[in-house]
N, C-alpha and C positions, 0 to 999 in steps of 0.2 A: 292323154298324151297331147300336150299344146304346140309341143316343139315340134319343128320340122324336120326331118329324117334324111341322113343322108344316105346313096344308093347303097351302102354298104351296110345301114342302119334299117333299112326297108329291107332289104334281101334278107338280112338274118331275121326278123321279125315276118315275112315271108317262110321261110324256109321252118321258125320253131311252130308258125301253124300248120303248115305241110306236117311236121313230125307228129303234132296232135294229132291232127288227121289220119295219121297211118295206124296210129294207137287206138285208135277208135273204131271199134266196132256195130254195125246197124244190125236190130232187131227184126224187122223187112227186109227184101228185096230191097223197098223203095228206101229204105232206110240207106243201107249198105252201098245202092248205086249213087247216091247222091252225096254219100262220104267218099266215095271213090274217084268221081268227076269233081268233085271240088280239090281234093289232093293233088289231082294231073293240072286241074288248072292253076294251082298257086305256086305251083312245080314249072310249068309254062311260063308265066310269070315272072317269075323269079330268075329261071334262065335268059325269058327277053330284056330283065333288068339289066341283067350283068352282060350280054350281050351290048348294048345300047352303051355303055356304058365305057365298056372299052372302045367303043367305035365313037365314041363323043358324042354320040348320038340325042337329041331328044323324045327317039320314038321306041317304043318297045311292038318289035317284029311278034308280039304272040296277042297286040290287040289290034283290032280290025277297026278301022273310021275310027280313029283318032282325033280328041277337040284337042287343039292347043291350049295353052292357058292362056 
């Protein structure tokens, strides 16, 4: 992918890996919990996109110490 994404192009490619994610099942504990925190966080994500987004914002409220570009 060379192109640049726009928030609405990023959220749905956020959100179909959230959906992988939910489909996927771990073998482990560690397996299982680390597919689970990934889901919440692209889920996170995804919502501080679309948040940001309507507010014109350049920042998403679900990451912490943010670098500008």
């Amino acid at each position: 992918m060379s192109e640049k994404l726009t928030d609405n192009q990023a959220h749905d490619l956020l959100t179909n890996a959230r959906m992988t994610l939910a489909q996927a099942k771990g073998e482990t504990v560690r397996a299982e919990t680390a597919l689970r925190a990934a889901e919440k966080s692209l889920m996170l994500l995804s919502l501080g996109l679309l948040m940001a987004a309507e507010e014109g914002s350049d920042g998403n409220r679900a990451i912490k110490d943010q670098t500008p570009l």
